[in-house]
N, C-alpha and C positions, 0 to 999 in steps of 0.2 A: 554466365548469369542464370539464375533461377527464372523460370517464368513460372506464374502461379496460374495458370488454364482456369478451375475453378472460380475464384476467388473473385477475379475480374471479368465471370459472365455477366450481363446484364440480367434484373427479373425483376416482373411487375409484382407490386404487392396492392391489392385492390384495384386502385382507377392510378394510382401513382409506378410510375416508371425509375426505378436506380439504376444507373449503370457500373455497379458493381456492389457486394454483397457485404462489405463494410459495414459495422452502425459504431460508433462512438456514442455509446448507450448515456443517458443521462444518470449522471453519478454526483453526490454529496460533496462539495469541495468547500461551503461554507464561508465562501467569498464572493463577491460581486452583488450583491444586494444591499439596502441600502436602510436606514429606521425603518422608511415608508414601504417596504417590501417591496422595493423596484430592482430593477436592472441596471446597475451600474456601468461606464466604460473599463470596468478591472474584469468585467462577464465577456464583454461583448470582444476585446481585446484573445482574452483565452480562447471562445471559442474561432473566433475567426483564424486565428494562426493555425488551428487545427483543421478548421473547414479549406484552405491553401495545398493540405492534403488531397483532395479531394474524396474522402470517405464515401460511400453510396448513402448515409444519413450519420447527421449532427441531431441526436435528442437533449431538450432541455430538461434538466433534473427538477424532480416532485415537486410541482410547482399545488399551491394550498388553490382549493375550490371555492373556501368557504371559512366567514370569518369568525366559527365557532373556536372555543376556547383551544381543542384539542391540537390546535397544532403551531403553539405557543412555544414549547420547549425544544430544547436544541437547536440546530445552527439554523440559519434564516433563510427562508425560502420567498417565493414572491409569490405574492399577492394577486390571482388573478379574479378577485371580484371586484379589486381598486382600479377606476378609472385612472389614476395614478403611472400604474404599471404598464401602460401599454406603447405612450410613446419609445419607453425603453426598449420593448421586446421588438417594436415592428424595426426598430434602426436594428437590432440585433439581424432578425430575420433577412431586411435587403442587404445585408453585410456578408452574410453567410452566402445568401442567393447571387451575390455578385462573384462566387468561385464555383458555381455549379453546382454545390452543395443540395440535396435534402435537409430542411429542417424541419424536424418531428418536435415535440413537447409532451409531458408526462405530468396526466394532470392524478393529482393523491388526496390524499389526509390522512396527516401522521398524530396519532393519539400523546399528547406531552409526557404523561407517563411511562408508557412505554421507551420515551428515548432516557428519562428521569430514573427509573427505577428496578432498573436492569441489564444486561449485555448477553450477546450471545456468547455460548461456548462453556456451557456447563458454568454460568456464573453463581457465585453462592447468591446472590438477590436475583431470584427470580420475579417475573411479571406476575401481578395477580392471572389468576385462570379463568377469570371471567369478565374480562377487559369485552365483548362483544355488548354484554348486558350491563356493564359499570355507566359506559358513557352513552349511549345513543338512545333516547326516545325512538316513539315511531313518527314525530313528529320530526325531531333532527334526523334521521333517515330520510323521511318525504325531503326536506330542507335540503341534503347533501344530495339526492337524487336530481332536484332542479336545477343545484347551481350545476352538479355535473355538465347540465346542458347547455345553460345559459355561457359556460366559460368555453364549453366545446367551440358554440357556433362563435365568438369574439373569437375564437383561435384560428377559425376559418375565417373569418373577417381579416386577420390580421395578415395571414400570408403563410402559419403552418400549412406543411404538407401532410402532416401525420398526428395522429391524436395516438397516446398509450394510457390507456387503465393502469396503475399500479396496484397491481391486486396481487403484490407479492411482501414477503419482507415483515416486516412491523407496520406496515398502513392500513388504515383502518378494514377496508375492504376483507386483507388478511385475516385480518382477528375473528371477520364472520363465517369466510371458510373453513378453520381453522377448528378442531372441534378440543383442542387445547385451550385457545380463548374464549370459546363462545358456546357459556351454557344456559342459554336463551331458552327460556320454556316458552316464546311464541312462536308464531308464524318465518323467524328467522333464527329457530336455532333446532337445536336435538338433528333430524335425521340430514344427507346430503343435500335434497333437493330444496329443502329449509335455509339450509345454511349457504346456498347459493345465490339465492335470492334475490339479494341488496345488490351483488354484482351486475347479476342479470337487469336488472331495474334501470341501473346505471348505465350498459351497455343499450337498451333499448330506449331510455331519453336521447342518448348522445345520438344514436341513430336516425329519431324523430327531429333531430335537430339543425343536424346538418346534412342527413341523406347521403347519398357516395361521392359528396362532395371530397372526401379525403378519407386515407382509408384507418379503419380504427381498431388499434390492437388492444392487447390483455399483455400484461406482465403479468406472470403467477408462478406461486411456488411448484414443483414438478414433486417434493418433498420438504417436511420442515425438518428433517429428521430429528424427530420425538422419539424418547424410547415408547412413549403409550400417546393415544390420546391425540396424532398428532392427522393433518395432514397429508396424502400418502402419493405415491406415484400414477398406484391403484386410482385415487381419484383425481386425480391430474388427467390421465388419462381415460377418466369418463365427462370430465368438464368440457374436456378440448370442441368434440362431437358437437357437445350443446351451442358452443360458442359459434361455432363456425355456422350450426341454421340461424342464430340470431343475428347473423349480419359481420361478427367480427373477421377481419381480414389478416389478421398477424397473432401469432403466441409467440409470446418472451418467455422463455421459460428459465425461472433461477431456484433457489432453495433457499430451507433455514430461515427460523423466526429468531427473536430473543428467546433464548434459553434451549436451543438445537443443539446436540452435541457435535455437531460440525459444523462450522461457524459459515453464515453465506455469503463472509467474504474470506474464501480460505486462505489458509498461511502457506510460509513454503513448504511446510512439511506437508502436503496437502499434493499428488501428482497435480500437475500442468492439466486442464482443462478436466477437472476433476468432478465435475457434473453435467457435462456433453451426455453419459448416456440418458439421463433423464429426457434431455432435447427428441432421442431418437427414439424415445419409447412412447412419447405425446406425436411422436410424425406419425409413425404407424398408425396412428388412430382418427388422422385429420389429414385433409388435403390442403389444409392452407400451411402460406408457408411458417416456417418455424425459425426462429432465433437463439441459439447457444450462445451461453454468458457464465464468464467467472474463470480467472485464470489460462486465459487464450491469450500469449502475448507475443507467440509465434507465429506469422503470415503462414509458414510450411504445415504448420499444423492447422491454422485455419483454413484453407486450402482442399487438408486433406478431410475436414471433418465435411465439409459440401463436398467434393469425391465420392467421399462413402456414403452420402444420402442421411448423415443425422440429424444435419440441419442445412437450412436452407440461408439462412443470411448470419453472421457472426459477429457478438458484439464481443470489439477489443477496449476496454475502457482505459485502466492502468498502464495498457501498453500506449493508448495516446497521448497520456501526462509525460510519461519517460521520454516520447519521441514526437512531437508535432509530425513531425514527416515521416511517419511510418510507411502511410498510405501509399503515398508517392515512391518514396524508395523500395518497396516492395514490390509495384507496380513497372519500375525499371529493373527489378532484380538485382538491387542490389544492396541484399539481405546483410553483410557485414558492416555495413553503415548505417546499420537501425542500431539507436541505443538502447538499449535492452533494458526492461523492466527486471527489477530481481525480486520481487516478488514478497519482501519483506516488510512490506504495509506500514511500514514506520511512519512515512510521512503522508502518505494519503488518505490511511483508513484512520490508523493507532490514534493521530490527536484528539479525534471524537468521543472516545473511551477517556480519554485526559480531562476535556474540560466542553463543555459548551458551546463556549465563544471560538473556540480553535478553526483554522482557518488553514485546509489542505495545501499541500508542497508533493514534494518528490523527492526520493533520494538521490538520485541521476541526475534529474532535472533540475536545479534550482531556481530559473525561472518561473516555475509553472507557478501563477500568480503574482506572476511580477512584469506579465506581458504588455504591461500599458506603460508602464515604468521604465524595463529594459528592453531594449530594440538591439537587436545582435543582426549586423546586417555585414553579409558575407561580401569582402574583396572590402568591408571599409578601417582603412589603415591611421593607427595613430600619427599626429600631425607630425612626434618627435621619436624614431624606433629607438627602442634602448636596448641594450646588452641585459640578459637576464637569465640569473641562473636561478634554479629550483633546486635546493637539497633535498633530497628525499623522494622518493617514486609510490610511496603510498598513495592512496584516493586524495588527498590535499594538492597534494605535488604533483599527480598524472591534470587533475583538475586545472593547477593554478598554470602550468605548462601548457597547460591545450588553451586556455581564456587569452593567454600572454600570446602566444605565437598566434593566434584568430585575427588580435588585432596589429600585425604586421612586427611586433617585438622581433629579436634575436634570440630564440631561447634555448636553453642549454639545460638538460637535464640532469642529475648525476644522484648516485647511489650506492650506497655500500655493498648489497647483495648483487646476486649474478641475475637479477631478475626483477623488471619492474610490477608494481601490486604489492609488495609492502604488506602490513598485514592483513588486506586482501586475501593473499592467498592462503595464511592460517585459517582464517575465517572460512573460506571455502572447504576447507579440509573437513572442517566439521562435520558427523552425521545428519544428513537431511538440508544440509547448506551449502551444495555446491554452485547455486544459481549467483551467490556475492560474488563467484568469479567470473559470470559470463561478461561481466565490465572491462575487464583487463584486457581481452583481443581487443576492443571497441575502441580502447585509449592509444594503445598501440598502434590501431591503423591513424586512427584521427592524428597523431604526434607524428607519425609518418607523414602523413599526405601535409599537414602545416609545416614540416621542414624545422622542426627540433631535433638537434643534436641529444641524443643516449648516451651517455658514458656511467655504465656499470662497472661493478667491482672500483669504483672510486669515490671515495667518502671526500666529503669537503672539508677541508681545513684551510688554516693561512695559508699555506704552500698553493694550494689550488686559487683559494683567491686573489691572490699574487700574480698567479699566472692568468686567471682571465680577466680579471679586474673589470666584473662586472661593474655596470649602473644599479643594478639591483639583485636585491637577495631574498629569495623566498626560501623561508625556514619552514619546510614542513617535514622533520626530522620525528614528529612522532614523540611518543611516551616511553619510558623506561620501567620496566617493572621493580618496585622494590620492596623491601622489609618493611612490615607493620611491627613494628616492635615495640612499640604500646599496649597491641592488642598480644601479641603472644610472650608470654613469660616463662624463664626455663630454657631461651635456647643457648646457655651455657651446656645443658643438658642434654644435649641432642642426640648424642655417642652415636651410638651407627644408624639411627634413622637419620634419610639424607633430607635435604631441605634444599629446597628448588623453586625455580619462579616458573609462573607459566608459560613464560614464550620460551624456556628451556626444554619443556615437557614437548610443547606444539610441533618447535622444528627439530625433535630426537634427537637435542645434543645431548641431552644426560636419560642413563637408567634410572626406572624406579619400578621401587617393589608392587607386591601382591594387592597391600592395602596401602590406599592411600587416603589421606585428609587434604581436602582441599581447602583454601581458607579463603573465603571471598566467595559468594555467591551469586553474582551480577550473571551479566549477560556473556564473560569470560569465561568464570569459575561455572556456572550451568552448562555451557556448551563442551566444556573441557571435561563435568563430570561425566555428560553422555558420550562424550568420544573415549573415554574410558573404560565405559563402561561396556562399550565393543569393543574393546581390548580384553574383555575377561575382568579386568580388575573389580579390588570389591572397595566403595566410594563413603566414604565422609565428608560432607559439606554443610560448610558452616556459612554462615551468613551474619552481619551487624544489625541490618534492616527486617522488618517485617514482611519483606515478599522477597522473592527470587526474582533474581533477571530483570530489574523496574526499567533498563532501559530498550528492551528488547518491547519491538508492537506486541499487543495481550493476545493476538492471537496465536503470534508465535510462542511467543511464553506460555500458553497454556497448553500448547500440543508440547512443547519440550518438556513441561513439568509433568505431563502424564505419561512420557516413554521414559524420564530417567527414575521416575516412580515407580513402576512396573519393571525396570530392571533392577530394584532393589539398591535403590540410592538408599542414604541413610543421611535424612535432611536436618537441619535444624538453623531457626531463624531467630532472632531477637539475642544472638549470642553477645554477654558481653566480653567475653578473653579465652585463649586456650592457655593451657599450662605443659610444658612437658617438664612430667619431673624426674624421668629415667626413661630405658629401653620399657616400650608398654606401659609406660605410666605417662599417657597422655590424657588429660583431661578436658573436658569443655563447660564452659558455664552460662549459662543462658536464665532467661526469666523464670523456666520453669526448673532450675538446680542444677546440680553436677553430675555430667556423668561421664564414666570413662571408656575410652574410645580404642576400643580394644588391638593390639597386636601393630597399630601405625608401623611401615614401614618406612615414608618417605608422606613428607608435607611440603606441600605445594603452596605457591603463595599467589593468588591471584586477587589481592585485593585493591592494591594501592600500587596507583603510577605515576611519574612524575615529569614535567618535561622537559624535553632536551631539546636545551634551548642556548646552549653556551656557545656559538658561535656568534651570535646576536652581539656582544658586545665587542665583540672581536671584530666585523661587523663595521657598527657604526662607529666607532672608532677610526677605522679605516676612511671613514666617507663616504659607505656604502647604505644605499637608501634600502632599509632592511623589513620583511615584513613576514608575521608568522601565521601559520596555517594551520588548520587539525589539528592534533591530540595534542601539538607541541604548544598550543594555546591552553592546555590544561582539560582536566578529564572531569573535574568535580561538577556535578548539577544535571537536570533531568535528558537533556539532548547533547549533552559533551561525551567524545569519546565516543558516538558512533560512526558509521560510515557517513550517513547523511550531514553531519555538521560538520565532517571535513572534505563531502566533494564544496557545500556550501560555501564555506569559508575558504578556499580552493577560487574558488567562481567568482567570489566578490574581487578577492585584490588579484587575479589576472584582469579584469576586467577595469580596475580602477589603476593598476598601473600606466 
C-alpha cells in the first residue's frame, strides 16, 4: 500500500485547525438549490457523502452576496442575503460537522453577462472589455462591500469554518483586477493599486466583521492568461504580500477568465495539474498557506506537490465527483480502488457551455446528483439473486456487470475480443486521450473483487444462451460502423482507392494510403483525423453539421481543433455529399461549392453507426428478461454514443435489475 506522508499532515490555517490537506474546493454543479435560492436535500445529500471522506475541508460553491441584478444568469446559486436560505445551510453544515469535516463557503458575484455572453477558450463571443465600468456604480460597490460583511458574520453565526473571497474567474471582484475587464477611469481602475481596491475593501469589512473568529481566504487568478491586457502572475504575486498584512489567511490560487486562451477548467489535453506552478510562484512571495487547483486528481501527485513546497493544501474537486471516497482510500493506500477521473469534462464542466439550466453529472459517476435518490449500500443484496449475463465488456457492460453483481446478482461477463474496455481502448489510443483508459484497471479489479465471471474471446449467441440460460440479458453489444450511402455517390467508382470504416483504421486491421478523406467529423472522425495526422498522413475532413466533434466537452473540442489545424488538417463543414467519379476525381460539396479533393487514396467512413442489437429478439423469444445498454441503444442526439451515456445507462439497469 501507498502511504501518502504529506498529504495527511495536519496544518493550521489561521485560528482553524485540518487534519489533513484535502479541500474539495466549491465548484458549479447547478443542482441542489431551489426557486427561492435555498439549499435543497439533493446539496446536502452530495456533499455529505463526500464529507464521509473525510477531506480536511468541504467548500460551498459561489454562493451570491447580494440581490443585485448581476447574478441572475446562469445556474442557480443561493441566496445568502435571504433569511430563507439559512435553515438549509445550518442542517447542511451540522451534517457535514457530524463526519469531522471542515466546512468553508465561498462567498461571489457573478456578473449575468459574463456567464450569457461569452466562454472561455478563445471563444468567437467574446465579453465586452469593460465589464468593471458597464455594471457597478460607486454606490453598488459601497452596496457589495457591506453585504460582503453583513453575509460574512451570518456565516459565522451559522457554523462555517472558513470564509473564501472569489476574486478569481468571471466574478465580479475578477473583472476589477483584471485590467482586460476594467477600464475604470476612477479611483478603481487604470493603475494596479486601483484596480485592487474593491477586493481589498471587501477583505477589510469581512475582517471588521467577524475578527479571527474564522479564517478568511482570497481565490484569485495567479494568471488569466490574456495574450495582452490581462492579469499576470507578475501581479498575483505582488497582491499575495498585500493580502497577507490585510489580515487574509489562505490564497486559492486558479487562472483564466472568459476569453483566456487556456481555459480555467482545463481539458485533457491540458498536463495533470497544469497550473501548480503558479501556486508555487505566489508561495515564494507570502507566508500564508497556499492552495493548488485545477486538474489534481491523483492523491500521488498531490502528495508530492506539498513534498516539493508549491503548495500547502490541495484542492481535488473532479476527482471528488468521480469518487466520494477518494479521501478515505487514499488515506489506507489504496490507491487502485479510487475511480478515476478522466478528465474529459463532459459531464461536469461541458453542460454549462450547453444550456443554463444544465444540471452537473459525471462520467464515471453516474450518481453524482442522484445521492438523495440513490442509496448504493455495500453488503446489501437483492431479495431474489438472478443469473446474469452481460454481452459486451465495453463501458455499458463493464458498468452494467459491476451495478449487477454489487447487488448480490450472479454475473457473467462475456466478449468477443481478448480484452475487456471495448472501445475504451480505441479511445484511449487517441493522441492526448490516454486518461479514457485509466477506467479499465478500475473495472477490472471491482468485477474481480464482486466475483464476476470473464469469459473473453466468447461472443454471445444462441449456443451460449442455451448453455447458461440466463434470467437476464444485458445487451451492451455496442454500434456497428456503416456505409452512408446517401451522403457518398460514385462508390461504384472506387477502383483502387480503398474504402474503410473507422474502427478498421483504429484496430490496424486494414492499410491505407498517404491521403486520406475522412467522412464524418464528430468526435470519431476529429480524433481519428489527429491520430493520423501523427501518422504522417495528409487528412480531408468532412463534416454534415456546422461544427466539429459537437459531442465531445468545448473544451476538449477546442484544443483538438487547434492541433489538427496546425497540423494542416484540411477541414470542411456544412458538407452536403461527396462524389467519387474515378481514381482522383473525388469531389466534395458543401454551402460554399465544389471542390476537388486531390490525389484520395483511401476514404474512410466515420459517420454513421448502427446498433447491434440482434440477439434481443433472440432473446425474448427465449423468455429471457432482456435489456440494452450504450451505443447499442443507438448513437443519434447530443449525449448518445459517448462514454458517459453508456457507463449511465450501464448503472441504471444493473442497478434496477
Amino acid at each position: 500500500m501507498t502511504q501518502l506522508k504529506h498529504l495527511f499532515q495536519p496544518i493550521t490555517v489561521g485560528t482553524m485547525q485540518m487534519e489533513n490537506r484535502v479541500v474539495m474546493p466549491g465548484m458549479t454543479i447547478g443542482f441542489g438549490v431551489d426557486e427561492d435560492r435555498c439549499a435543497t436535500p439533493q446539496l446536502t445529500a452530495y456533499l455529505v457523502e463526500r464529507a464521509r471522506s473525510r477531506p480536511g475541508m468541504i467548500t460551498l460553491a459561489s454562493t451570491l452576496v447580494h440581490p443585485l441584478a448581476l447574478g441572475e444568469a446562469g445556474p442557480r446559486r443561493i441566496a445568502l442575503w435571504d433569511d430563507r436560505a439559512w435553515p438549509g445551510l445550518e442542517d447542511l453544515i451540522r451534517r457535514v460537522h457530524e463526519h469531522g469535516v471542515r466546512m468553508g463557503i465561498q462567498l461571489a458575484q457573478m456578473p449575468g453577462r459574463l456567464a450569457s455572453e461569452g466562454t472561455s477558450g478563445g471563444s468567437e463571443r467574446l465579453p465586452p472589455a469593460n465589464l468593471a465600468d458597464k455594471y457597478l456604480s460607486r454606490e453598488e460597490i459601497n452596496q457589495l462591500v457591506e453585504s460582503h460583511g453583513r453575509v460574512a458574520r451570518r456565516c459565522v453565526e451559522a457554523g462555517f469554518d472558513f470564509l473564501e473571497i472569489n476574486a478569481a474567474f468571471e466574478y465580479v471582484l475578477s473583472g476589477f483586477l483584471t485590467p482586460f475587464h476594467n477600464d475604470r477611469t476612477d479611483e478603481y481602475g487604470g493603475r494596479f493599486e486601483n484596480r485592487i481596491g474593491f477586493l481589498l475593501e471587501v477583505v477589510r469589512r469581512i475582517r471588521s466583521e467577524v475578527g479571527d473568529a474564522v479564517p478568511v481566504g482570497v481565490k484569485m487568478n495567479g494568471d488569466d492568461y490574456l495574450p495582452e491586457r490581462g492579469w499576470t502572475m507578475i501581479d498575483a504575486c505582488r497582491l499575495a504580500p498585500i493580502l497577507e498584512r490585510e489580515g487574509v489567511d489562505c490564497l486559492h490560487i486558479a487562472a483564466g477568465i472568459l476569453g483566456s486562451y487556456r481555459w480555467f477548467i482545463p481539458s485533457m489535453y491540458e498536463p495533470q495539474g497544469a497550473y501548480v506552478h503558479l501556486s508555487a510562484l505566489v508561495k515564494a512571495h507570502t507566508s500564508l498557506p497556499v492552495m493548488a487547483v485545477v486538474r489534481i486528481k491523483d492523491p500521488v501527485m498531490a502528495d508530492r506537490i506539498v513534498a516539493e513546497g508549491k503548495a500547502d493544501l490541495v484542492a481535488m474537486g473532479r476527482a471528488h465527483i468521480a469518487d466520494p471516497e477518494i479521501v478515505d482510500k487514499a488515506r489506507r493506500g489504496d490507491l487502485a480502488d479510487i475511480r478515476p477521473c478522466l478528465g474529459d469534462c463532459r459531464g461536469c464542466i461541458d453542460p454549462f457551455y450547453r444550456s443554463e439550466d444544465a444540471e452537473a453529472t459525471c462520467t464515471v459517476n453516474p450518481r453524482m446528483g442522484r445521492e438523495y435518490l440513490l442509496v448504493d449500500i455495500e453488503g446489501e443484496k437483492a431479495n431474489a439473486p438472478k443469473r446474469v449475463l452481460v454481452a459486451g465488456a465495453g463501458p455499458a457492460g463493464l458498468e452494467a456487470a459491476r451495478r449487477a453483481a454489487f447487488s448480490g446478482h450472479s454475473v457473467t461477463l462475456c466478449d468477443a475480443r481478448p480484452s475487456i474496455g471495448g472501445q475504451l481502448r480505441l479511445a484511449a489510443a487517441m493522441p492526448g486521450r490516454s486518461e479514457i483508459g485509466e477506467i479499465i484497471p478500475w473495472y477490472e479489479r471491482q468485477l474481480n473483487k464482486l466475483g464476476v465471471r470473464i469469459c473473453l474471446n466468447t461472443p454471445v449467441d444462441e449456443g451460449l444462451l442455451d448453455e447458461l440460460r440466463p434470467d437476464v440479458l444485458v445487451l451492451a453489444t455496442g454500434s456497428l460502423p456503416e456505409a452512408s450511402l446517401g451522403f457518398i455517390s460514385g462508390l461504384e467508382n472506387v477502383g483502387d482507392i480503398e474504402l474503410v470504416m473507422a474502427d478498421e483504421v483504429l484496430e490496424e486491421r486494414r492499410p491505407i494510403g498517404d491521403v486520406v478523406l475522412i467522412v464524418g467529423g464528430d468526435q470519431i472522425g476529429l480524433q481519428l483525423a489527429d491520430h493520423l495526422l501523427e501518422r504522417g498522413k495528409s487528412v480531408y475532413l468532412v463534416e454534415r453539421s456546422a461544427r466539429f466533434a459537437e459531442k465531445m466537452a468545448i473544451m476538449d473540442r477546442f484544443h483538438l481543433n487547434a492541433r489538427v489545424k496546425q497540423k494542416g488538417v484540411k477541414r470542411f463543414k456544412n458538407v452536403r455529399g461527396v462524389e467519387i467519379a474515378d481514381l482522383d476525381q473525388v469531389w466534395m460539396t458543401s454551402d460554399r461549392g465544389r471542390v476537388h479533393l486531390h490525389a484520395v487514396e483511401t476514404v474512410v467512413l466515420a459517420a454513421h453507426r448502427r446498433p447491434s442489437v440482434f440477439l434481443a429478439e433472440v432473446a425474448q423469444r427465449r423468455g429471457i428478461e432482456t435489456h440494452i445498454v450504450g451505443d447499442a441503444t443507438g448513437v443519434e442526439g447530443e449525449d448518445m454514443g459517448t462514454v458517459m451515456t453508456a457507463i449511465a445507462t450501464g448503472y441504471d439497469v444493473g442497478r434496477q435489475i
